[in-house]
C-alpha positions in Angstrom: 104.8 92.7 85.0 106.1 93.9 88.2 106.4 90.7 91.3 107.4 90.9 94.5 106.3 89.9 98.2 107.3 92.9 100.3 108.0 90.1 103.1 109.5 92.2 105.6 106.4 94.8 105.9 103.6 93.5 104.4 101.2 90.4 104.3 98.0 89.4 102.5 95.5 89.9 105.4 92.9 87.3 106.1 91.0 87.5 109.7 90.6 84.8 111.2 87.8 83.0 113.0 88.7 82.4 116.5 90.3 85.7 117.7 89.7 88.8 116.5 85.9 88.0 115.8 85.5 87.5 119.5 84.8 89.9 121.8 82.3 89.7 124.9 78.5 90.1 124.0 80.1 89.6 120.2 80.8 86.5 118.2 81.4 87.1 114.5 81.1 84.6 111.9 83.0 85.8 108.7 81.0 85.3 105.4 82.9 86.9 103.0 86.2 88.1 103.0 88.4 90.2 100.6 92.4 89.5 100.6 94.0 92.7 101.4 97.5 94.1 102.8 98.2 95.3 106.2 96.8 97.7 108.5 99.0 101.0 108.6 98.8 103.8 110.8 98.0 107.7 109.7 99.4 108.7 112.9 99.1 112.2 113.8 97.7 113.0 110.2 94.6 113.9 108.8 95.3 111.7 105.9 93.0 108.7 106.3 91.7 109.7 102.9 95.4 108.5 101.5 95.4 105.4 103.5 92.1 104.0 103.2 92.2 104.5 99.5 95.9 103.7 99.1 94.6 100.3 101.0 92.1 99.8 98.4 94.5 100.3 95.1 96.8 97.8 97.2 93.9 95.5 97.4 92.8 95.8 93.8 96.0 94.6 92.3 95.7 91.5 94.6 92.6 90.9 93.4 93.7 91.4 89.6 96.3 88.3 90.8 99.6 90.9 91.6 101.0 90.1 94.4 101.1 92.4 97.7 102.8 95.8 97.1 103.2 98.6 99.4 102.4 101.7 98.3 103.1 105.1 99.5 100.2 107.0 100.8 102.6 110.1 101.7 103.1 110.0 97.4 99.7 110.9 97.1 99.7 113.7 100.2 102.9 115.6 98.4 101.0 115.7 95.0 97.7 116.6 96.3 98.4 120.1 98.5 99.9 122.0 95.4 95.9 121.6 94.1 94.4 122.2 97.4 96.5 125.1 98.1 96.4 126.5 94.4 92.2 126.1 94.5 92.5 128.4 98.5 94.4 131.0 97.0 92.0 131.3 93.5 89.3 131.4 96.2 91.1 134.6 98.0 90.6 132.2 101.2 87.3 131.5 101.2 87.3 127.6 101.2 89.1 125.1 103.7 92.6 124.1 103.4 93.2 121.2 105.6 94.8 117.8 105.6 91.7 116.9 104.6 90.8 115.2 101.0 88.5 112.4 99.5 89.2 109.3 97.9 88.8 110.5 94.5 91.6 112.7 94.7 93.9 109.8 95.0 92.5 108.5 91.8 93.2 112.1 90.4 97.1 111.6 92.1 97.2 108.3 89.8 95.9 109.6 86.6 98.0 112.8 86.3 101.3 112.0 88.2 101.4 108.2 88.8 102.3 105.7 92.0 105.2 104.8 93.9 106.2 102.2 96.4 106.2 103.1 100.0 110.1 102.5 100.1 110.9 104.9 97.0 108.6 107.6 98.8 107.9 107.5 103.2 107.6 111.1 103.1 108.7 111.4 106.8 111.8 113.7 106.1 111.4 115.1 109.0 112.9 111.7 111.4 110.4 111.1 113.2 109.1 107.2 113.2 105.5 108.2 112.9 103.6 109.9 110.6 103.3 113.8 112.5 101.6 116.9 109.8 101.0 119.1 113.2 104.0 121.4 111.8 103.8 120.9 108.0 100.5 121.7 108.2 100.6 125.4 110.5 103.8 125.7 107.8 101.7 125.1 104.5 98.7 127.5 105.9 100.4 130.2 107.4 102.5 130.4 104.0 99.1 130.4 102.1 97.5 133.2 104.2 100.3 135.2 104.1 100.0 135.5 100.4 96.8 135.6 100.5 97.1 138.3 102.9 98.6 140.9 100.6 96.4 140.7 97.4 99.2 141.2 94.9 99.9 137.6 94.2 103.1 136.8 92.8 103.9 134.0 90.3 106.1 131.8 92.4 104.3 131.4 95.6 103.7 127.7 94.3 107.7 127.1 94.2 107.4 128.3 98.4 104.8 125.6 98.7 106.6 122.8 97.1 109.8 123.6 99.1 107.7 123.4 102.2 106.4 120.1 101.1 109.9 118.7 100.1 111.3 119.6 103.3 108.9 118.2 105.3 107.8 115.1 102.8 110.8 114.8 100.9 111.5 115.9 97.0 109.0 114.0 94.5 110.6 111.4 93.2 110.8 111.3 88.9 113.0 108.2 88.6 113.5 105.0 90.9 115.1 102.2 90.8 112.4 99.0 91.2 113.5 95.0 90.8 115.9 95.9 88.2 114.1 98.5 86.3 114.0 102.5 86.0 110.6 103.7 86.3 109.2 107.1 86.9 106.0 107.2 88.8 103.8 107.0 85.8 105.5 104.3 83.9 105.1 102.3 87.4 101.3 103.0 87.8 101.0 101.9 83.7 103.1 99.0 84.2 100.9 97.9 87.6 97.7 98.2 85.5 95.7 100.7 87.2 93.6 102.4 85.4 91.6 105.5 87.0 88.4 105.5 84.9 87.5 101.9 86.9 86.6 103.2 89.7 83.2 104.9 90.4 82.3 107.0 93.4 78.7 106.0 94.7 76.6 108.0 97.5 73.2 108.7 98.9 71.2 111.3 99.7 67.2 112.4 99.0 68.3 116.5 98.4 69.4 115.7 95.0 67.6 113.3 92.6 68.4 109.6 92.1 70.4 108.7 89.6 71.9 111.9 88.9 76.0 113.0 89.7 76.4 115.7 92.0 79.2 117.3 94.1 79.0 116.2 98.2 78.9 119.2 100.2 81.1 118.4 102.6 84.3 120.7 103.5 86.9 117.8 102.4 85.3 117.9 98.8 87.3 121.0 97.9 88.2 119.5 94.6 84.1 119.4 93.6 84.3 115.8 92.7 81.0 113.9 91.6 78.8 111.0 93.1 76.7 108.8 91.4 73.1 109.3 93.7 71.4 106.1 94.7 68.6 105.3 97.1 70.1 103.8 100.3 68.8 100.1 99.7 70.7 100.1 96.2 73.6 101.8 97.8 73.8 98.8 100.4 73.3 96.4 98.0 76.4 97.2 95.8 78.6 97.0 99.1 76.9 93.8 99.8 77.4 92.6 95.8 80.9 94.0 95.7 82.7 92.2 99.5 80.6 89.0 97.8 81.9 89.0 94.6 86.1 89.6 95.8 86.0 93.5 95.5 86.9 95.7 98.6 85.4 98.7 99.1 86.6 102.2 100.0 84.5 104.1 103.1 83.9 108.0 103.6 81.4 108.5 106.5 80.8 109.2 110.3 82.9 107.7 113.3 82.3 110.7 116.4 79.1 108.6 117.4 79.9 107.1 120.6 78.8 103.9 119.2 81.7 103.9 117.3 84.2 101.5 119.4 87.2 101.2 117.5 89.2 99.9 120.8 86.5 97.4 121.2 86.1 96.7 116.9 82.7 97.3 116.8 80.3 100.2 115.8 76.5 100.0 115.9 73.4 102.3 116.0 71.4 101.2 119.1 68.0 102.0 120.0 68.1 105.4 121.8 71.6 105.9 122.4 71.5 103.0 125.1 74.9 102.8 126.4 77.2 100.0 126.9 76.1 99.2 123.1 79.7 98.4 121.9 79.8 95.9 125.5 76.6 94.4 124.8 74.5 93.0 121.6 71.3 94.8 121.7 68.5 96.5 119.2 69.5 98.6 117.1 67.0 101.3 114.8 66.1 100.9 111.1 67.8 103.3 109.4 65.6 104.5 106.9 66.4 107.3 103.6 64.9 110.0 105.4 66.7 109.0 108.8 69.9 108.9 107.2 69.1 112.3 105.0 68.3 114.2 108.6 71.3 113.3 110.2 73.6 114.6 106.7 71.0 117.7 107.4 71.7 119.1 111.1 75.7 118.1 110.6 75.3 114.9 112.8 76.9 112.7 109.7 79.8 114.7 108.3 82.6 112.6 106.5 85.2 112.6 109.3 87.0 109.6 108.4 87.9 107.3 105.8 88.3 103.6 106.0 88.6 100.2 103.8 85.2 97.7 104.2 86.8 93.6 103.2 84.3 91.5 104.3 81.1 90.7 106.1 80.4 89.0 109.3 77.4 88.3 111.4 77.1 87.8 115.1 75.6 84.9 117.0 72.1 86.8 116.4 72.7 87.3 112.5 72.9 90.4 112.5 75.0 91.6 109.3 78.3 93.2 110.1 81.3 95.1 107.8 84.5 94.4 108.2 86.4 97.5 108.3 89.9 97.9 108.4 91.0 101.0 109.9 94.3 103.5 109.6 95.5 104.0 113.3 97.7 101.0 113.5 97.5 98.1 115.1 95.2 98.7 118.0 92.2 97.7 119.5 90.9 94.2 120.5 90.4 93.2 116.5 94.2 94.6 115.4 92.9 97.8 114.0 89.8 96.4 111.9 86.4 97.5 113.5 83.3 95.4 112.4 80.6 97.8 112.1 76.3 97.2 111.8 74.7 97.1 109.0 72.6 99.9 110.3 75.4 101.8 111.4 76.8 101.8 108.0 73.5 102.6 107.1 73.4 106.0 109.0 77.0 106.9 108.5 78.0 105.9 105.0 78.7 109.5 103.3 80.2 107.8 100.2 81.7 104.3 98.6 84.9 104.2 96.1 84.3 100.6 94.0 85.8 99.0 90.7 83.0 99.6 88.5 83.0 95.7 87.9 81.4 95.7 91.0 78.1 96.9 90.0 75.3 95.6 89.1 75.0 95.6 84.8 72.1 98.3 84.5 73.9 100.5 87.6 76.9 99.9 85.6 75.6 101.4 82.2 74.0 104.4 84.4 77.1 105.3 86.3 79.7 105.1 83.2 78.3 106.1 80.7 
């Protein structure tokens, strides 16, 4: 079994009381709280999908008593693109190809290729001390189009695309050297105890029926992965059952509402837009099924970002609060986390990513079988 405490980069978060739960108009109590490693930084990336998730894989083997390990989110990036860009040229084009993915297609990075620590894998080839795609990516697509562009495709356009990745990312590593032992990236994953079927992809939404699986239409989901469709009460209630019960949760949903504070670490959904609503407590509306469904309707919730929920906290007023730990560093008055509303999560929650342990028994059974 593989043991080490990365000291040097990473720490077993816990937040505490008196500090980052304090903010003017804001007091947080924490209620429950999930052990997880520390908050990273996507930089100028698109690849929030890679960290959130990343986060929670770190967080699950700390919950299955590993200790902290850092893993490479760049490992998951360099193995994903080859699919993304293989499924744009099939398509003739007519798809997206961005930086863009979900959380599921890290599990997919996992189950076919494997894991890697962050130090065997930083994929910033390139120098710089931050994460910066702005190049790869204009590289990667006008590479793409270009053989798109001429309709006779040959068979080794996929050896240009890996070279561009390499350059940029660095070459995928096969074998590494790891406290003593040779791994390859799928020996490690094995010998961490990960295993891809646990986790189940959960979402929300009245145009398909309950209870049924059903690809998000959402530009990211290029790879047509499934949800599990639950009313939003049930959907709430596993995130609730999950941060109570030691499991973290993974978060695809909406942050462009103004509401959203991350330099401030809170996000609510006040009563008519009033502003000021991240300075001050105030109402906030009921976020009902077929609120939630119109916003996914006129484009008002798209899944923009991905983050990592760890806990709950309520203010001095009780209202309920998720503890949400973010990927653009170590910012804001709560050290990257933001705690956001119940309701807000309500409205902007496009999907959840939780250890099928999580669940309740009979959602279990349903969303497994």
């Amino acid at each position: 079994m593989i043991r080490r405490l990365l000291l040097n980069t990473l720490f077993v978060f816990l937040l505490p009381l008196d500090g980052l739960g304090q903010d003017e108009g804001f007091q947080f109590d924490v209620v429950a709280e999930v052990p997880t490693t520390s908050v990273k930084n996507q930089a100028r990336t698109g690849t929030c999908w890679s960290f959130a998730t990343t986060s929670f894989i770190e967080t699950e083997l700390i919950r299955q008593g590993k200790d902290p390990l850092n893993l490479s989110e760049m490992f998951f990036v360099r193995m994903t693109y080859p699919q993304k860009a293989d499924n744009y040229v099939r398509l003739h084009g007519n798809t997206v190809f961005g930086p863009g993915s979900l959380g599921q297609d890290v599990i997919r990075v996992i189950r076919r290729y494997g894991v890697v620590p962050e130090d065997v894998y930083p994929g910033r080839r390139y120098g710089a001390e931050l994460h910066d795609h702005s190049e790869l990516h204009a590289v990667l697509t006008g590479a793409i189009d270009a053989v798109i562009s001429r309709r006779q495709v040959s068979p080794v356009w996929p050896d240009a695309v890996g070279g561009i990745l390499d350059a940029y990312l660095g070459d995928i590593p096969t074998e590494f050297e790891y406290e003593g032992r040779t791994y390859t990236p799928r020996s490690f994953a094995d010998a961490l105890g990960i295993v891809p079927a646990d986790f189940v992809e959960l979402t929300s939404f009245s145009h398909h029926p309950f209870y049924t699986w059903f690809a998000l239409e959402i530009p990211d989901n290029w790879a047509r992965n499934t949800s599990y469709n639950v009313p939003l009460d049930e959907l709430m209630q596993v995130m609730d059952r999950a941060l109570e019960n030691g499991f973290s949760v993974a978060w695809d949903g909406d942050v462009s509402e103004t509401s959203f504070c991350h330099s401030k670490g809170v996000a609510v959904w006040p009563v008519d837009g009033r502003e000021g609503a991240c300075d001050t407590r105030g109402p906030e509306t009921h976020v009902t099924q077929e609120l939630r469904q119109r916003g996914f309707d006129n484009y008002t919730s798209s899944d923009d970002h991905l983050m990592h929920l760890t806990g709950i906290a309520r203010d001095q007023d009780g209202t309920k609060y998720y503890i949400t730990k973010n990927s653009w560093g170590v910012t804001g008055v709560k050290a990257g986390y933001v705690f956001m509303s119940e309701e807000y999560v309500r409205a902007k929650t496009i999907s959840i990513l939780v250890h099928a342990d999580a669940l309740p028994r009979s959602l279990k059974d349903r969303a497994t079988d």
